[in-house]
N, C-alpha and C positions, 0 to 999 in steps of 0.2 A: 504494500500500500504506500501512497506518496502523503505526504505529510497536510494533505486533506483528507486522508483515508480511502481514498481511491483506491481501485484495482488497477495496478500495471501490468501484471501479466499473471499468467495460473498454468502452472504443471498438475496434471491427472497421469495417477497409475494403475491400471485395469489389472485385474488378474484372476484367473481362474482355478479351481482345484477340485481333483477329485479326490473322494474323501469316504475309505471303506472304514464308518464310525470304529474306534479303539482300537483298533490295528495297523493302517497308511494313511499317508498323504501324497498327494503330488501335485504339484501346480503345474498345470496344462496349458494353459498359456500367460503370457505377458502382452502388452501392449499400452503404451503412454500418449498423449495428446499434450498438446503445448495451445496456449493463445495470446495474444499479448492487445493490449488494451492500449499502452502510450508507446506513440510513434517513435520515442529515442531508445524504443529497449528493442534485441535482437535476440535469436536463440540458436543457437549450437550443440553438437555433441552430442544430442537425446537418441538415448536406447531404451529398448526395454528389455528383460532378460530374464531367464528362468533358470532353479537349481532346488532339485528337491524339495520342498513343501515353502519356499520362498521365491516369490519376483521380485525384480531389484529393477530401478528407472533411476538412468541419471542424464545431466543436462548443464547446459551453461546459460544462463541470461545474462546479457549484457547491455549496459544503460550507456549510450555513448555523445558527449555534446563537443561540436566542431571537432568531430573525428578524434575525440579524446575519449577515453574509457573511465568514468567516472563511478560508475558502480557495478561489481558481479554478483550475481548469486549459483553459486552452485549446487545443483540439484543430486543428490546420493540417498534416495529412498527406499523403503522395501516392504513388502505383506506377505507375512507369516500366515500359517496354517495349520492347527496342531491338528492333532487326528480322532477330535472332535468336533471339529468342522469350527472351532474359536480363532479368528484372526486375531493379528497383532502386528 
């Protein structure tokens, strides 16, 4: 948010799992979505990624004025799946 509270930009991490109650897990897919609301932010490096009962999304935002890089965020998330079907 910008220091009116605005939204500048928004990373979404999707992910799926299958889930044999008290025994497995597995996350079956990944997939991430990026959007960006002020015209001096840009975005880079976004993956989304999967690995046994967790996806993982990571990403760059970058806020840049007269071609100066004034602000990053970088994005390194991830959802958990125990094998109860409880995220984390």
């Amino acid at each position: 948010n910008d220091k009116n509270g605005n939204l500048e930009w928004e990373y979404t991490l999707f992910a799926e799992f299958e889930v044999i109650e008290g025994i497995s897990v597995t996350c079956t897919s990944s997939t991430y979505s990026q959007t960006i609301y002020a015209n001096d932010w840009s975005f880079s490096n976004g993956s989304a990624t999967k690995s046994g009962n967790t996806a993982y999304g990571v990403g760059t935002f970058k806020r840049k004025i007269l071609f100066v890089t004034v602000d990053t965020a970088n994005i390194d998330i991830s959802i958990s799946c125990n094998v109860y079907g409880n995220l984390s």
